[in-house]
C-alpha positions as CSV (number, residue, x, y, z in Angstrom):
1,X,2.0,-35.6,-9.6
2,X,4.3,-32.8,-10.2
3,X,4.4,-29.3,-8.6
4,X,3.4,-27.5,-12.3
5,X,0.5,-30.4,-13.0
6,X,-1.3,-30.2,-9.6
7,X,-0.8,-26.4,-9.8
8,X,-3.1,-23.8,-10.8
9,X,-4.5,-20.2,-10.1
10,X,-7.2,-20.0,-8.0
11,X,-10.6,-20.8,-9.2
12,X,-13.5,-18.0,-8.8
13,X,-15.9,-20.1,-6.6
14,X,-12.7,-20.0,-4.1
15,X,-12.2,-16.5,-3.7
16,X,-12.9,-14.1,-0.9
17,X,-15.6,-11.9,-2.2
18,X,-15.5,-9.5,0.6
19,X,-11.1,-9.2,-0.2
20,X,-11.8,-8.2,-3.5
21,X,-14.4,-5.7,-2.2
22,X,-11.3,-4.5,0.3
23,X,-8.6,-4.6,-2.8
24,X,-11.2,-2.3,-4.3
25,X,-11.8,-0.1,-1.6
26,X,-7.9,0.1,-0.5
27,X,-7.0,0.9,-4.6
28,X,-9.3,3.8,-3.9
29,X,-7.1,5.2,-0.8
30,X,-4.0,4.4,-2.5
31,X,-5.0,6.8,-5.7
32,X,-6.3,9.4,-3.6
33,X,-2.8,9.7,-1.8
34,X,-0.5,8.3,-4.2
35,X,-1.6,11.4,-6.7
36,X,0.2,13.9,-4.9
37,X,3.6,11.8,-5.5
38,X,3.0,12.9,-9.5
39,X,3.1,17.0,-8.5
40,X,5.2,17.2,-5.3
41,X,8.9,16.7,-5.2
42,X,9.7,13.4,-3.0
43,X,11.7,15.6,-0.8
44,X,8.8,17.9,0.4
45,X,6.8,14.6,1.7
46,X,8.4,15.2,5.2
47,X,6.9,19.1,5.5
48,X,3.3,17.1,5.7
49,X,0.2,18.8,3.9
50,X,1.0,21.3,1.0
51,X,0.1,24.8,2.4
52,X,-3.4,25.8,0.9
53,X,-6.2,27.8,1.2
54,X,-10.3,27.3,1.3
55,X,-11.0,23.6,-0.1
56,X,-7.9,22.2,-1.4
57,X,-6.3,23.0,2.7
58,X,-9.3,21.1,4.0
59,X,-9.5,18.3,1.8
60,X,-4.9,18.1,2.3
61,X,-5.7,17.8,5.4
62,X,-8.5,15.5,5.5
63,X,-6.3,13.0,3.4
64,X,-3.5,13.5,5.4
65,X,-5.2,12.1,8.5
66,X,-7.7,9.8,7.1
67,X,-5.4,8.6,3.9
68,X,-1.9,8.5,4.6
69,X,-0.3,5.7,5.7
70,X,-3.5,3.9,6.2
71,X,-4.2,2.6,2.3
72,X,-0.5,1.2,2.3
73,X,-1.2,-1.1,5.2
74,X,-4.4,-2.2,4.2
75,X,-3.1,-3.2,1.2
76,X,-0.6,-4.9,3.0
77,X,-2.7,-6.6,4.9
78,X,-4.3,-8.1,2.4
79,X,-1.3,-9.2,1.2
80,X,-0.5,-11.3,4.2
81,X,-3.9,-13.1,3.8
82,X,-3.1,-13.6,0.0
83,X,0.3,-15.2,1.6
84,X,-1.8,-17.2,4.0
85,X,-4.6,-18.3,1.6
86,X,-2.4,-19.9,-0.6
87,X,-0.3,-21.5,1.8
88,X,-3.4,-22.6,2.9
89,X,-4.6,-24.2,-0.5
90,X,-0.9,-25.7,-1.2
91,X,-0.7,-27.6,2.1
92,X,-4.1,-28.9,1.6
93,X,-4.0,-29.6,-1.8
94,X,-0.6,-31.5,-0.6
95,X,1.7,-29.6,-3.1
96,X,5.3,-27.6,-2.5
97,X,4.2,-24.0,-2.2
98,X,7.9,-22.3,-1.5
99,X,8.4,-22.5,-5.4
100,X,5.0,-21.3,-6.5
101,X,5.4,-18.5,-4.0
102,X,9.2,-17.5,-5.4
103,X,8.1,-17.3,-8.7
104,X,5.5,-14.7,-8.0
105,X,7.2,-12.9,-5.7
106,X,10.4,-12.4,-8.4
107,X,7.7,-11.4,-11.2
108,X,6.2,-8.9,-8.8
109,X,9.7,-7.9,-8.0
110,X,10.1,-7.0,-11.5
111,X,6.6,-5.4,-12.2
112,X,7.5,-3.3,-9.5
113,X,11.0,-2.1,-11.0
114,X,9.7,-1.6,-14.4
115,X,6.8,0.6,-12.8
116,X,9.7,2.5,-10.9
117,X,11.9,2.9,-13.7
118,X,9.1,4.2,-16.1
119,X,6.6,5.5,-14.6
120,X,6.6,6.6,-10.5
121,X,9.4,6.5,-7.4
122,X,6.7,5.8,-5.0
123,X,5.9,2.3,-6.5
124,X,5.1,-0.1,-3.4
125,X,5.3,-3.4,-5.2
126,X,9.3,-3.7,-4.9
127,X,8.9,-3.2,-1.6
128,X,5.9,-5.6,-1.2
129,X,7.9,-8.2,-2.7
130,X,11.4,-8.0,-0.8
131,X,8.9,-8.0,2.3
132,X,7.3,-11.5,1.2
133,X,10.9,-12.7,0.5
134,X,11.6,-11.9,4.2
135,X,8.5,-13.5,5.0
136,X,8.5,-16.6,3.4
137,X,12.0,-17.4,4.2
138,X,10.9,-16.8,7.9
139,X,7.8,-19.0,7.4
140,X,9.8,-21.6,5.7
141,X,12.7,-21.1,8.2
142,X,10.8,-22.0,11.3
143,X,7.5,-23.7,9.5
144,X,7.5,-26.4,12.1
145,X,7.6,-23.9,14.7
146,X,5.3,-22.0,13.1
147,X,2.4,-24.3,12.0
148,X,2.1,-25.0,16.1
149,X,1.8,-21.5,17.1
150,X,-1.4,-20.5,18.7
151,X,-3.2,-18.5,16.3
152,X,-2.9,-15.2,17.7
153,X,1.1,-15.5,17.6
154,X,0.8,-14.3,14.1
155,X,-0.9,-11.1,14.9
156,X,1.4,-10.6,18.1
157,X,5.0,-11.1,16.1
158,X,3.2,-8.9,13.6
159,X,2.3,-5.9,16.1
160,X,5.7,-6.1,17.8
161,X,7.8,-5.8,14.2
162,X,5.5,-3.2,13.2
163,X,5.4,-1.1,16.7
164,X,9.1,-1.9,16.9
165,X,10.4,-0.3,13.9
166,X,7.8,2.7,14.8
167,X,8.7,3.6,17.9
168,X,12.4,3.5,16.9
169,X,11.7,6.3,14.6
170,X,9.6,8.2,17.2
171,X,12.5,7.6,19.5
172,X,14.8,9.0,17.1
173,X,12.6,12.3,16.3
174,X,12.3,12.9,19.9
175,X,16.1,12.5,20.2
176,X,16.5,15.4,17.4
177,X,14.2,17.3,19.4
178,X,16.3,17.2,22.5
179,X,19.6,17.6,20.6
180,X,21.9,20.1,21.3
181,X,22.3,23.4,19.1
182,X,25.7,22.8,18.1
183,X,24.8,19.7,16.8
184,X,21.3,20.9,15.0
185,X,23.0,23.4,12.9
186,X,24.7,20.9,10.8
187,X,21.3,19.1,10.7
188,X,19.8,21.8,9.3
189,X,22.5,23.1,6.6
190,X,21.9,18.9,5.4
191,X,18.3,19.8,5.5
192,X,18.2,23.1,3.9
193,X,20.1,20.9,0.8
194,X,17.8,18.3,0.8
195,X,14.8,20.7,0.2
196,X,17.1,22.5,-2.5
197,X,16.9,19.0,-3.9
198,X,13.2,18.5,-3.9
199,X,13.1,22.2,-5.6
200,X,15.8,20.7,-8.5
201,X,13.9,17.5,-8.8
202,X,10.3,19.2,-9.3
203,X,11.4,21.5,-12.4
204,X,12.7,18.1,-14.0
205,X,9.3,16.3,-13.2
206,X,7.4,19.5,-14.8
207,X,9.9,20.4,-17.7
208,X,12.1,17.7,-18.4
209,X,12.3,14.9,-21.5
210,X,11.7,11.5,-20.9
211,X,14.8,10.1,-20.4
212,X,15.5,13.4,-17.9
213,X,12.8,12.3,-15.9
214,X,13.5,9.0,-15.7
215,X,17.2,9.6,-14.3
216,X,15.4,12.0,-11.8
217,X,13.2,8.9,-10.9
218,X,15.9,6.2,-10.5
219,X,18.0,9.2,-8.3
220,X,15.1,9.9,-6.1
221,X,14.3,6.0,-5.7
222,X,17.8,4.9,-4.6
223,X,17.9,7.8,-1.7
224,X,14.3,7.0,-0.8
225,X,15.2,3.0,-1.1
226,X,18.3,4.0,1.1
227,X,16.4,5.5,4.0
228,X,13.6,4.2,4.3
229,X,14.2,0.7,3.8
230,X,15.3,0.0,7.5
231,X,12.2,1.2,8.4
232,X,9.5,-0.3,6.1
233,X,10.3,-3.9,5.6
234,X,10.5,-4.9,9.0
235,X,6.8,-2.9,9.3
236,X,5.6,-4.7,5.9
237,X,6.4,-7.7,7.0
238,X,4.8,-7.0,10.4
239,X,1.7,-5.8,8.8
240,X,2.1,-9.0,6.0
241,X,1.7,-11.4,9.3
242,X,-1.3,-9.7,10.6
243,X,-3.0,-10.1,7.4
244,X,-1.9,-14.0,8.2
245,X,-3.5,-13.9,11.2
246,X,-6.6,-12.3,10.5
247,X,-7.2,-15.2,7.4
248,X,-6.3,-17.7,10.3
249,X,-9.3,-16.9,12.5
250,X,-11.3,-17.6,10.1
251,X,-13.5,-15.0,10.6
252,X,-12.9,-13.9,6.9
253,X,-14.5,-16.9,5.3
254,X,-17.6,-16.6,7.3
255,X,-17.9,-12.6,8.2
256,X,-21.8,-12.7,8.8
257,X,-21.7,-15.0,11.6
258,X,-18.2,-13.4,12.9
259,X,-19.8,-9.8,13.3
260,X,-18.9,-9.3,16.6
261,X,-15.5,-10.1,15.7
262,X,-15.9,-7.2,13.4
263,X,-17.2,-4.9,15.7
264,X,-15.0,-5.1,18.0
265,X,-11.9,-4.6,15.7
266,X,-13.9,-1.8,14.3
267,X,-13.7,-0.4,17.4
268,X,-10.7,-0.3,19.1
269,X,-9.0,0.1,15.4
270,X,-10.3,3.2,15.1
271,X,-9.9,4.4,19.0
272,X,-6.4,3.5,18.8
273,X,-5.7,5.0,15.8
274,X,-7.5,8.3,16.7
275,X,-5.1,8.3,19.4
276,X,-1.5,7.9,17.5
277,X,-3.3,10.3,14.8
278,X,-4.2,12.4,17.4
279,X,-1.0,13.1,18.9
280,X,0.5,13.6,15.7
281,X,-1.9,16.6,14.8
282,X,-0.6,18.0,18.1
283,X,2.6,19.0,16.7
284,X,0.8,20.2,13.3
285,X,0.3,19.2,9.8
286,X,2.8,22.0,8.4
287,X,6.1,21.8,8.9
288,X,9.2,23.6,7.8
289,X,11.9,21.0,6.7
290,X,14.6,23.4,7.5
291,X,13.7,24.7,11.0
292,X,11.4,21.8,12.3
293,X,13.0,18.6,11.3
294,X,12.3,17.1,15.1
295,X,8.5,18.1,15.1
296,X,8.1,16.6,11.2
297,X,9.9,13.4,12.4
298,X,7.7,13.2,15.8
299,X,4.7,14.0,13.8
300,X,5.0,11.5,11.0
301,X,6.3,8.6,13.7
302,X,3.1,9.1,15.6
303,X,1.0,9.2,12.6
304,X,2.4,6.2,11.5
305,X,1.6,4.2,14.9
306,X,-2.2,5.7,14.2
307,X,-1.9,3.9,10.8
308,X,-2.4,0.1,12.1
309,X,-4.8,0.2,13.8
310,X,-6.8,3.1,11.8
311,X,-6.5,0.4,8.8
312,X,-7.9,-2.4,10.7
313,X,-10.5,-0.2,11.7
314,X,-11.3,0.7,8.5
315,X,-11.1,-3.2,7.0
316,X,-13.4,-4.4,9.9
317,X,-15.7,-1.4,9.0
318,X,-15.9,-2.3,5.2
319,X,-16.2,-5.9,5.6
320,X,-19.5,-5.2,8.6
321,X,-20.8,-3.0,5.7
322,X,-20.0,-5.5,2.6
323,X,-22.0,-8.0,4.5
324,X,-24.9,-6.1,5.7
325,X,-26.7,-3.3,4.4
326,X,-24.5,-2.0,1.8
327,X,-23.3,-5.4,0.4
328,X,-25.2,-4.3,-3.2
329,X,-23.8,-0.5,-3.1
330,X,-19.8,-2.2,-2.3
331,X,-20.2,-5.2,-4.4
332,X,-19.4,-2.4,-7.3
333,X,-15.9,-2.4,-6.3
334,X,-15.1,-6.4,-6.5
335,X,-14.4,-6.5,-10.2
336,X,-11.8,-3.5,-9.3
337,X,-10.1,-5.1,-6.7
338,X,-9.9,-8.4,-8.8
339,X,-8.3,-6.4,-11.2
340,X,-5.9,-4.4,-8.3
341,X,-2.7,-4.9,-10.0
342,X,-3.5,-3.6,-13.3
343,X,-5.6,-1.1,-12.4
344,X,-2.9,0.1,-9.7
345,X,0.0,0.5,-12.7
346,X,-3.1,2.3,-14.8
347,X,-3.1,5.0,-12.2
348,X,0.6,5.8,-12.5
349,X,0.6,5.6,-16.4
350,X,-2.7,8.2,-16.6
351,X,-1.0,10.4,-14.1
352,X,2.1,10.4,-15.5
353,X,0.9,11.6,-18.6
354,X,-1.2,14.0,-17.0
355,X,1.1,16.1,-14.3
356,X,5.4,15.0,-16.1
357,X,7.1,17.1,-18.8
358,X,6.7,14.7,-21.4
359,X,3.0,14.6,-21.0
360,X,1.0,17.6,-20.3
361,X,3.0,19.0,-18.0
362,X,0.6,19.9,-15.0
363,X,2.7,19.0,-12.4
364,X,2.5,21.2,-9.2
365,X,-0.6,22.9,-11.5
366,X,-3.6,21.5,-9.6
367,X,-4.4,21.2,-6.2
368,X,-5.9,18.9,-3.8
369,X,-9.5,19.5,-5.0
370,X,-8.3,19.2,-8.7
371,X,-6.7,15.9,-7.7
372,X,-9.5,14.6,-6.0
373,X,-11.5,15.3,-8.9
374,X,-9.5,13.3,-11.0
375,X,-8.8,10.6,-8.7
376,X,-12.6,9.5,-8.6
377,X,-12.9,10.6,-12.8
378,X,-10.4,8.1,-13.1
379,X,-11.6,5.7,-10.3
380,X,-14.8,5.4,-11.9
381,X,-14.1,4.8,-15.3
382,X,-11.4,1.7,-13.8
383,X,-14.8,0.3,-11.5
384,X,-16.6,0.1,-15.0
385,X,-14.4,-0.9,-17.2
386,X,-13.4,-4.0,-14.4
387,X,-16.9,-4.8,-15.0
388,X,-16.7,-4.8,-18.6
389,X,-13.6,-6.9,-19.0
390,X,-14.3,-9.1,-16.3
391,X,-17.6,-10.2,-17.8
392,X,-15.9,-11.1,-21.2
393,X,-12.3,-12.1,-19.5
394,X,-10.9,-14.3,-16.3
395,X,-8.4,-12.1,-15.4
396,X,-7.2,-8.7,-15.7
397,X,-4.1,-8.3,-18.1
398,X,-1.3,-8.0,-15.0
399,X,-2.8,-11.0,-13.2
400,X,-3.0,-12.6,-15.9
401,X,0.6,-12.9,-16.4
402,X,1.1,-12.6,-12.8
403,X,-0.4,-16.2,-12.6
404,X,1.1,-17.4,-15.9
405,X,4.4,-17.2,-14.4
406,X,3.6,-18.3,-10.9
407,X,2.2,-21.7,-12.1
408,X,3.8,-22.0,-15.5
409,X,1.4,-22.3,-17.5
410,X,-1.1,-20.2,-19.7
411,X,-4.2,-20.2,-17.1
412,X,-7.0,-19.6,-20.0
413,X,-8.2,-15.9,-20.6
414,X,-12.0,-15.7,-22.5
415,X,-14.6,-16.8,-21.2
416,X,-16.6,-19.5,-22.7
417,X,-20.0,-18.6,-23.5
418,X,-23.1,-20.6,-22.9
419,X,-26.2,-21.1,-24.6
């Protein structure tokens, strides 16, 4: 039989329950940070938390140490065991897999440019799927090689790209830290114009017309694609191969009798991570762009080391908790992460609506707690409608057509109801 005849999206009874409860969970994290991209300039990212008083200061923090860069790689993660899963079912089903897995990785390519375009710079699904090219040519590259690897080679290759690509950028603040003052002046008259740039780029985002905004968006995406891409592919795809790795133990399918597994990544996830996060709050969580480009570097470098191992704290955690005592309490969430995609382009069309100047203009209006606030208004509403379309649908509308075009064909949508 033919690739598109044995073919087909994967059935409910073989899903992961306790990865939908994590795509819920991380979709939660993602919002809660990705909100602040829809009232701050790109630009003023680097300076750390908006300076703030009483609650919104304490809660900027809060999700500056416990959110930030940790939602990103749990989603990642789960990525790579998505990658891993259905390698998984391809092989066994004996069926090519390389095709099925082009196919979705262009249309997410493409999702993810649209959502950029239209709707939000920060979009992480262009990224994502550039970073599963990378990946499954290197899978498919050295897939004989590969398929013999003891099982923890995965996970290793995956720490060292990840590590690798972060300490080179704590290398390089500490290098600007140690430069010499002839040479830092010139750093900081380029630094004093990209802030003047963030200041330009935030009075289109709260004034402008559509079309205004959206050439501020494609500007601020190509210097953001530009410098950060050396950096965050080789870490995706670091972070993609952990997620392999953990879905190769096999501790996933079976967490209940794994829970020492659990527990112990639980564990040293989180010491770890209190560490790198630790040493980051050392050199502050305000910084001025102009004056203390080093420190902001260093800081956000060491932050970012914290972030690996703080999400695979928190994944262990969730997954200990999904199957124990609050597995009714987190069950909420799987309809939401079934539906991750579309609810994840939801948040940016609601928000941009809310905070851009062709909406209602809020942008840089409300503060963290304000955000907050919305974040969970909004989260809520996404967790109960996932229930409601879920019980009367398959799939959610994104993953619907996300599936259509992997397999080519038109997976069916209602449900058929029984009496």
């Amino acid at each position: 039989m033919s690739d598109l005849t044995t073919a087909a999206p994967t059935a409910e009874g073989e899903r992961l329950p306790v990865m939908d409860i994590l795509r819920g969970f991380a979709l939660l994290g993602i919002f809660l940070m990705n909100i602040e991209f829809f009232t701050r300039s790109m630009q003023s990212f680097s300076g750390g938390v908006t300076p703030a008083e009483g609650l919104d200061h304490l809660l900027g923090v809060a999700i500056y140490v416990f959110v930030q860069g940790k939602f990103w790689v749990l989603f990642a993660l789960l990525f790579g065991m998505g990658f891993a899963l259905m390698r998984e079912r391809a092989i066994r089903a004996g069926r090519p897999f390389a095709g099925q897995y082009l196919r979705r990785t262009l249309l997410l390519a493409l999702f993810g440019a649209l959502h950029i375009v239209f709707f939000w710079v920060g979009d992480i699904l262009f990224a994502y799927s550039l970073a599963a090219l990378v990946l499954l040519a290197f899978v498919g590259g050295v897939s004989l090689v590969f398929d013999r690897l003891p099982g923890t080679a995965a996970g290793i290759l995956g720490m060292l790209f990840y590590v690798g690509m972060a300490g080179l950028w704590l290398l390089m603040g500490v290098g600007l830290m140690f430069m010499p003052e002839s040479m830092a002046d010139p750093v900081r008259q380029e630094m004093l114009g990209y802030v003047e740039d963030g200041a330009r780029a935030a009075a289109v985002y709260r004034d402008g017309s559509f079309m205004e905004i959206t050439q501020q968006r494609i500007a601020d995406f190509q210097f953001l694609f530009t410098g950060a891409t050396i950096f965050q592919i080789p870490m995706m795809v670091g972070v993609f191969l952990i997620g392999t790795w953990l879905v190769g133990t096999g501790h996933l399918a079976d967490p209940a009798s794994n829970r020492g597994f659990f527990v112990k990544l639980a564990i040293g996830g989180l010491l770890l991570g209190a560490i790198g996060v630790g040493a980051s709050l050392g050199f502050g969580v305000e910084f001025d762009l102009v004056e203390d480009f080093a420190e902001s570097t260093v800081a956000l470098a060491l932050m970012t080391l914290g972030s690996l191992p703080m999400a695979l704290g928190y994944l262990a955690i969730v997954v200990l908790l999904a199957t124990g005592a609050l597995r009714g309490p987190l069950g909420v969430l799987a309809p939401a992460g079934r539906m991750a995609l579309t609810n994840y382009l939801m948040q940016s069309v609601i928000c941009a609506f809310i905070f851009y100047g062709y909406g209602l203009g809020l942008f840089g209006q409300i503060g963290r707690t304000g955000q907050v606030g919305i974040v969970l208004a909004v989260f809520i509403a996404q967790v109960a409608f996932s229930h409601w379309w879920l019980a009367r649908f398959r799939y959610g509308p994104m993953e619907w057509l996300w599936r259509a075009g992997t397999y080519l064909q038109w997976p069916p949508m209602r449900r058929v109801a029984h009496a």
